[in-house]
N, C-alpha and C positions, 0 to 999 in steps of 0.2 A: 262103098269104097270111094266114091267119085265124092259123096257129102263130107265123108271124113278128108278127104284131101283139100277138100274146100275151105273147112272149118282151119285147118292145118296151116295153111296159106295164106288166112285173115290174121290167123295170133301173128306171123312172123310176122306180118306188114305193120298190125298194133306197135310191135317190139320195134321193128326198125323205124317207125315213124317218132314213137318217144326217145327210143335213143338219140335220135335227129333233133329234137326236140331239145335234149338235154345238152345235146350240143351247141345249140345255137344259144341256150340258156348262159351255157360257159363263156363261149364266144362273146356273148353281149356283158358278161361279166367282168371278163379278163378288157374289155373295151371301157368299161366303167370305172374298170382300175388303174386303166394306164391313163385315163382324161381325170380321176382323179389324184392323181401321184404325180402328174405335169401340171396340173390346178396347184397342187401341194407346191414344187419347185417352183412355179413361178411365182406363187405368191413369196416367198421366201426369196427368190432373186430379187421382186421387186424391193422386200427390205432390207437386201443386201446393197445391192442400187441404192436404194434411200441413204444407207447408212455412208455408203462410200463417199455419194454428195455432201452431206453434213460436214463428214470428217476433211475432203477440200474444202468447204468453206471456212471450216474452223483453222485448217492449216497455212491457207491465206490470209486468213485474219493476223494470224501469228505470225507470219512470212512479211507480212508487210507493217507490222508494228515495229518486227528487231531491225527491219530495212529504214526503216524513218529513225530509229534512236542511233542505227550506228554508223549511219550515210548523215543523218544532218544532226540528232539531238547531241551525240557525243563532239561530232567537230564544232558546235554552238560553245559548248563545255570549252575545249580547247581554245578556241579564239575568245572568248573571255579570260582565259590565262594567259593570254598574249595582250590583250587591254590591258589586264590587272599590271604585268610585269612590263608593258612599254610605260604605263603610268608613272612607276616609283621611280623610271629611268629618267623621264619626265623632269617630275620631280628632283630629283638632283641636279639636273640643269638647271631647273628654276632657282636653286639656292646660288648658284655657281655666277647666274645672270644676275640675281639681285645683288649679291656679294660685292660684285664687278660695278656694278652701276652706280651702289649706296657710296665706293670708295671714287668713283668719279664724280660725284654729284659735292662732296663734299671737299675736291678736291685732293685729295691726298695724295694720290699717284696718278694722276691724268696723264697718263703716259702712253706710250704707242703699244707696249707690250698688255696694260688694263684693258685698252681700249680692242685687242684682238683677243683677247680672253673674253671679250664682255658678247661681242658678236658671235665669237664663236660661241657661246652659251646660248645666246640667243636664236643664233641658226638651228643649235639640237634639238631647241623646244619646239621651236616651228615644225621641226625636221617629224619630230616625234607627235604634234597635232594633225598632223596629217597623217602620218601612220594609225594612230588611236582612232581617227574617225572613220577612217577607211575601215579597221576592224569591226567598228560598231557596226558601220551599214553591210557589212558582211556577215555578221552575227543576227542582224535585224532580216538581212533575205533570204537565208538560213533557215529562222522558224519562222517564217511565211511561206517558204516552200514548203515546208513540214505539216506545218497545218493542212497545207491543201492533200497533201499523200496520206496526213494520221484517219484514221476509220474508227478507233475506239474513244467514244467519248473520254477518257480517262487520258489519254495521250493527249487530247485537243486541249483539255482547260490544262495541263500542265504548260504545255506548249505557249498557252495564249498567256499564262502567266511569264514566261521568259519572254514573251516580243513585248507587254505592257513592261517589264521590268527595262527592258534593253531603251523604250521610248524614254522612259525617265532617269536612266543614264546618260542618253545623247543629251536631253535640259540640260539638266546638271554639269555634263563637262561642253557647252557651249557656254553657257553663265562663267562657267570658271576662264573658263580662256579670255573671255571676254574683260574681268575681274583682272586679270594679267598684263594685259595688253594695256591698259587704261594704266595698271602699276609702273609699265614701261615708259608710257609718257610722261608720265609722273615725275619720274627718275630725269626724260632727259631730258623736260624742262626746267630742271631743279627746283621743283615743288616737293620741298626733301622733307618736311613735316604731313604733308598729306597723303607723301608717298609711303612713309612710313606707318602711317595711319593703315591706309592699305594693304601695305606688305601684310600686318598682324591679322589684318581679317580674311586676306587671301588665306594665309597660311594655317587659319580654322576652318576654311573653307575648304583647302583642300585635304588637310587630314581627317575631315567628315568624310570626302569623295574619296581618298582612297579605302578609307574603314566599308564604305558602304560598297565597293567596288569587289573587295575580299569578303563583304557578303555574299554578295550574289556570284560570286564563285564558287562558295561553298554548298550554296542554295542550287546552284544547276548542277552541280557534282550531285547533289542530293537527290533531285528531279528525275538526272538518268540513271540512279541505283534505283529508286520507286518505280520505275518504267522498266526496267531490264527484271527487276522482283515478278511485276504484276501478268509480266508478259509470261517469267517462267511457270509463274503458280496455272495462268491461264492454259496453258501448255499441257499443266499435267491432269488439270479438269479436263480438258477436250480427249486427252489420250484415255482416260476413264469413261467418258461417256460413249468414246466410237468400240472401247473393247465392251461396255456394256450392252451395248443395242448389237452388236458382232454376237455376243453369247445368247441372248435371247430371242433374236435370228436361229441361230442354230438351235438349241433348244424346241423352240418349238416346232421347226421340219423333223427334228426327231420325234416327239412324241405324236408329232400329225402322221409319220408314216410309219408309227407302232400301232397307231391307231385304223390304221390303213391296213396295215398286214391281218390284226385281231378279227375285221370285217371278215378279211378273206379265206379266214380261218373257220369263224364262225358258218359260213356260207357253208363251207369243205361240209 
């Protein structure tokens, strides 16, 4: 009786030592699964993380492109239609000034009333070279500062193409006024064959500079529809690539912890 109790006594200890056994088996299993299923998540946060950086840099990139065209590249647009239209105003005092002067020069009505039409003609041109320049160098530090905020090569050479453009419009209308001013004396020394000589050539001079002035009007109009385009198309590239790498993030944490569950299945 005493060997049979004995023998009785070793099976249950076998039985509870493997059951222990089988426990600790689970235990390190269910430990293997939750280190691999946080392995799983974090690797997957990190390309969630990845992907959320990406998409603020893209979003910045694009925050700070619409910020340079509609803080400086549109107000550049505007103040060249404020050149273009102080110009033609310009211009109509210039006709007004020579008008006045051609009839004092040749005496016809040298009179008190010519002679305060003729200055005042002449004060509006002045009045208005001052205004025009002031716009230029205000259009000229406009895309300098732009330049220095633009980040998309594509913005930069447009830009740089408006400040080369802007450089070669201040020549042009310094030569012109200058072309003017020489007509002026002309006139009021009564050098009235040479002044008229000049009149003619100012006056292809400046209906070149306003022709080419209402180009580049139309040219920077055109510059910030290319730049407001490029930036949307850019926009909707970025917003495809962050939902892309979004989906195959997710994606693959799903099938990493189907493939996680089948282990533990198969284990079962």
């Amino acid at each position: 009786m005493k060997h049979l109790g004995s023998e009785e006594s070793f099976c249950v200890g076998i039985v509870g030592n493997d059951e222990a056994q089988r426990r600790r088996n689970r235990d390190e299993e269910t430990k293997v699964d939750q280190t691999q299923r946080k392995g799983i998540l974090a690797d997957r946060f990190i390309v969630l993380l990845g992907s959320g950086m990406v998409s603020i840099y893209y979003l910045f990139q694009i925050n700070n492109e619409l910020n340079v065209v509609l803080k400086h590249e549109m107000p550049i647009t505007e103040m060249v239609t404020r050149i273009t239209v102080h110009k033609l105003e310009q211009t109509s005092w210039l006709e007004r000034a020579l008008r006045h002067a051609e009839v004092a020069a040749h005496g016809q009505q040298n009179d008190e009333e010519n002679t305060r039409l003729l200055n005042e003609a002449k004060a509006k041109f002045k009045e208005f070279t001052v205004k025009v320049n002031e716009e230029i160098e205000t259009a000229s530090n406009m895309s300098t500062e732009a330049q220095k905020l633009a980040q998309a090569e594509e913005l930069i050479v447009e830009l740089r193409r408006v400040d080369e453009l802007l450089v070669s419009i201040r020549e042009d209308y310094a030569d012109y006024i200058k072309r003017v001013n020489e007509l002026f004396a002309l006139f009021a020394n009564g050098n009235i064959r040479d002044a008229e000589q000049i009149a003619k050539e100012t006056e292809k001079l400046e209906e070149r500079f306003n022709q080419r002035l209402e180009s580049f009007l139309f040219e920077t109009d055109e510059i910030t529809r290319r730049s407001l385009s490029s930036i949307g198309e850019r926009e909707g590239k970025a917003i495809i690539v962050i939902a892309l790498i979004i989906s195959i993030a997710l994606v693959l944490t799903i099938i990493a912890l189907i493939l996680n569950s089948n282990k533990r299945l198969h284990r079962s």
